[in-house]
C-alpha positions as CSV (number, residue, x, y, z in Angstrom):
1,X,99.7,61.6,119.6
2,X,100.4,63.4,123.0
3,X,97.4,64.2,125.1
4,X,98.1,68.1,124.6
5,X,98.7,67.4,120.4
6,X,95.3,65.6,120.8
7,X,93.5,68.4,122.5
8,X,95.1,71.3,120.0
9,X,93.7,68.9,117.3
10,X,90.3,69.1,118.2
11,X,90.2,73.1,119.1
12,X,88.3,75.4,117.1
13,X,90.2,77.5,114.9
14,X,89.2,80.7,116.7
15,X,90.5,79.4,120.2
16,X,93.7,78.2,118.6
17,X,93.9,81.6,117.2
18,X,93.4,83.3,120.5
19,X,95.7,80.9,122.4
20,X,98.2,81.3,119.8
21,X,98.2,85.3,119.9
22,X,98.1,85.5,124.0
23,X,101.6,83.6,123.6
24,X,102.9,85.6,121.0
25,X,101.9,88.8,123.5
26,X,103.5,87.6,126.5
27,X,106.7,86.5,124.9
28,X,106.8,89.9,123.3
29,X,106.3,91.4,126.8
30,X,108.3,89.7,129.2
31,X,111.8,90.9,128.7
32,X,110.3,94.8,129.4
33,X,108.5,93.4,131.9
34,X,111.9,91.4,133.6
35,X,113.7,94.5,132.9
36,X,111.4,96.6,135.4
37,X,111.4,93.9,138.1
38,X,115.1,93.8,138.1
39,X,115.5,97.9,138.0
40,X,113.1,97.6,140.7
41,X,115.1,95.5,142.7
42,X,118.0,98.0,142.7
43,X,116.3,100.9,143.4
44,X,118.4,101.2,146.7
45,X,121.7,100.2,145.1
46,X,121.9,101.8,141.9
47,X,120.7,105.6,140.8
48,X,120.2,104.7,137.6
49,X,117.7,101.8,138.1
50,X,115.0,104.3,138.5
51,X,115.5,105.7,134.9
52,X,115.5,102.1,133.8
53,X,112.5,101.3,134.8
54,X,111.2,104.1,133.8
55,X,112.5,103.2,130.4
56,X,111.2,99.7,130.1
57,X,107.9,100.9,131.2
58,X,107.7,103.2,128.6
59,X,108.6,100.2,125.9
60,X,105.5,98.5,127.7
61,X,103.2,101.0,127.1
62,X,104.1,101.4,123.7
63,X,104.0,98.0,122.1
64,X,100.6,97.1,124.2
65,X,99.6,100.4,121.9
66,X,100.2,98.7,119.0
67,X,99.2,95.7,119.9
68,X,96.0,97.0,121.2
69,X,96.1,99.0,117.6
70,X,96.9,96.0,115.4
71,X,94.9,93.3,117.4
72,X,92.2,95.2,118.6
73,X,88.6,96.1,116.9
74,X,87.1,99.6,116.8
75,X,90.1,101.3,116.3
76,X,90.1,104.4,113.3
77,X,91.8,105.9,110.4
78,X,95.6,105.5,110.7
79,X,98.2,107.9,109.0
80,X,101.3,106.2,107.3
81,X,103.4,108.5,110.0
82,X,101.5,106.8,112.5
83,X,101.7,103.5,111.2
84,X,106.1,104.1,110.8
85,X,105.7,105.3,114.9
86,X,103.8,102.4,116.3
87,X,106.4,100.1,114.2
88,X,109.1,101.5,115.4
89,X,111.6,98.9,117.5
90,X,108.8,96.1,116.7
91,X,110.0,95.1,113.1
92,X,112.3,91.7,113.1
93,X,112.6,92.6,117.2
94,X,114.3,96.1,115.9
95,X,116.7,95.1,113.7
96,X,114.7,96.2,111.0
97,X,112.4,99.6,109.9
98,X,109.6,100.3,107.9
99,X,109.6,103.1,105.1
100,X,106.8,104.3,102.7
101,X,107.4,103.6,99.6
102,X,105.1,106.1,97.2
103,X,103.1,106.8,100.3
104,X,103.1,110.0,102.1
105,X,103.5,110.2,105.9
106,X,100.0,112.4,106.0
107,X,97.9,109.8,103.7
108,X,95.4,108.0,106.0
109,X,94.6,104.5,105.6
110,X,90.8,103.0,106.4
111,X,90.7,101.4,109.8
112,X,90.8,98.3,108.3
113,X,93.7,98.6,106.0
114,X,95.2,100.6,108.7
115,X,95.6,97.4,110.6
116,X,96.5,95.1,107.9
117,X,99.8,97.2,107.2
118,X,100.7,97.4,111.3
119,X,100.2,93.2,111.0
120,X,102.1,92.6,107.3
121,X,104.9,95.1,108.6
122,X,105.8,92.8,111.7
123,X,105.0,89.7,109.7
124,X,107.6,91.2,106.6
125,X,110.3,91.5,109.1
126,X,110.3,87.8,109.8
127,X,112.2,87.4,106.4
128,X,114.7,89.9,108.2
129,X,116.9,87.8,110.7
130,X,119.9,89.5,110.2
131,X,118.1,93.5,109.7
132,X,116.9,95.4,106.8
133,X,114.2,97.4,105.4
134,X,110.5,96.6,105.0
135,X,109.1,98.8,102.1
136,X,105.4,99.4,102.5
137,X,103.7,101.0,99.0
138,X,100.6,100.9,97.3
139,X,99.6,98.5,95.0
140,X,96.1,99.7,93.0
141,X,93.9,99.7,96.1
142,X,95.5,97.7,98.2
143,X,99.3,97.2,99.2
144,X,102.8,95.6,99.0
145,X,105.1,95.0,101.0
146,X,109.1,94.0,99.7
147,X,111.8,93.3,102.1
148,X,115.4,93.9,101.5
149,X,118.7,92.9,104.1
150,X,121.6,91.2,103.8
151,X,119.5,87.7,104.6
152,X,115.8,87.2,103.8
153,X,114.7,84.1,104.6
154,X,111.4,83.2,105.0
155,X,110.4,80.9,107.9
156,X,108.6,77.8,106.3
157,X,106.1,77.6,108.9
158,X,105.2,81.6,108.2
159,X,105.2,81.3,104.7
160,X,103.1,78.0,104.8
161,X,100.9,80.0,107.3
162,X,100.8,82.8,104.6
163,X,100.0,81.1,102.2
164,X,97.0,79.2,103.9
165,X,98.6,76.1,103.7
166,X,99.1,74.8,107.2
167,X,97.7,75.5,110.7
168,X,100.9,77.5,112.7
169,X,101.8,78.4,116.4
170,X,102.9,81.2,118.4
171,X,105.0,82.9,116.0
172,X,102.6,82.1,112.9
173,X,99.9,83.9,115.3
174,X,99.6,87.2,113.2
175,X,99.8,85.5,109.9
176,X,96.5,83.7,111.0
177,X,95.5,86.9,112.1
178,X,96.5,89.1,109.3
179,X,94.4,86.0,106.6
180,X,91.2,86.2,108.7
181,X,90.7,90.0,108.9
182,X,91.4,89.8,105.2
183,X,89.5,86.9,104.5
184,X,86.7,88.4,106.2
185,X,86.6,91.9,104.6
186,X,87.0,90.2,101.2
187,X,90.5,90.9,101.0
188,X,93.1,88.8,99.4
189,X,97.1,88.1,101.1
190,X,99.4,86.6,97.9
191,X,103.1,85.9,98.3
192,X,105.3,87.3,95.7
193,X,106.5,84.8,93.1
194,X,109.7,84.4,91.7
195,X,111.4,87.0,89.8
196,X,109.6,89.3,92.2
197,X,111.1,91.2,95.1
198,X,110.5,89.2,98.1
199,X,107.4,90.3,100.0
200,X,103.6,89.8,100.0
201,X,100.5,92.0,98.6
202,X,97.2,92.4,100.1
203,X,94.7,92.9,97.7
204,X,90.8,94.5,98.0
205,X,88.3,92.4,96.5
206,X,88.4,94.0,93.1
207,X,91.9,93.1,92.9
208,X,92.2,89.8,94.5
């Protein structure tokens, strides 16, 4: 065992956790962040840099919103339209969308559950590689999500990490997340079985 697989061995779940997630952030923002450096650069040389800048900036400040949403505590009630805004361009990297399915764009969802959907949408789109639709619905009192694309294919290491059934990394970051702000409200995360559409439910403690 390497000296760094020895140390990630011994580190407290909630550090891994946090290490894990400030990865998975700064992956997500350095190509916006690259893209304002180089428009930067051509300021002098090219009249359209400015607006390009201008353009990746504006990505920046909208996906450290729903990061700062989906990660973050204290935030409030979420409408679904909200929800399908501060999704928009994050689901499988953009390849994919969300849509309500039996929801209305006006219903608001408790804080809680709020951030639960905004984490199981960007985790459903990981079955997505090639594009698609996430469908987010209600189930009961809680709710499902079923994906649909011309591939859907499940990482093994997310749908271990779903599942509860092995530690993951970086990209496994908001599965962890997603099972301990569930696990800690009560709530229950359980993969679809087969003969069901593919997808995931997460379930309120009456249910789960």
């Amino acid at each position: 065992m390497t000296q760094a697989n020895h140390l990630e061995a011994r580190m407290e779940p909630e550090a891994k956790l946090a290490q894990d997630l400030c990865a998975r952030l700064c992956h997500d923002l350095v190509g916006p962040l690259g893209t304002v450096a180089g428009a930067l650069d051509m300021l002098g040389d090219d009249p359209e840099a400015a607006e390009l800048a201008r353009d990746a900036a504006a990505e920046i400040r909208r996906r450290l919103k729903f990061w700062r949403i989906a990660c973050g505590g204290g935030g409030g009630p979420l409408a679904c339209s909200e929800i399908l805004a501060l999704t928009e361009g994050m689901v499988a990297g953009g390849r994919a969308r969300l849509e309500l399915a039996a929801l209305m764009p006006e219903e608001v969802l408790p804080p809680l559950v709020g951030q639960l959907a905004l984490l199981a949408a960007l985790l459903a789109g990981e079955a997505l590689p090639r594009g698609g639709v996430v469908r987010l619905a209600r189930d009961g009192e809680g709710l499902a999500l079923t994906v649909e694309g011309r591939v859907v294919a499940w990482p093994p290491a997310l749908a271990a990490a779903l599942s509860a059934e092995a530690e993951g990394g970086p990209r496994e970051a908001m599965a962890a997340l997603l099972l301990q702000l569930a696990h800690a409200a009560g709530w229950a995360v359980r993969m679809n079985g087969e003969g069901q559409p593919a997808g995931f439910r997460l379930l309120p403690p009456q249910q789960g």
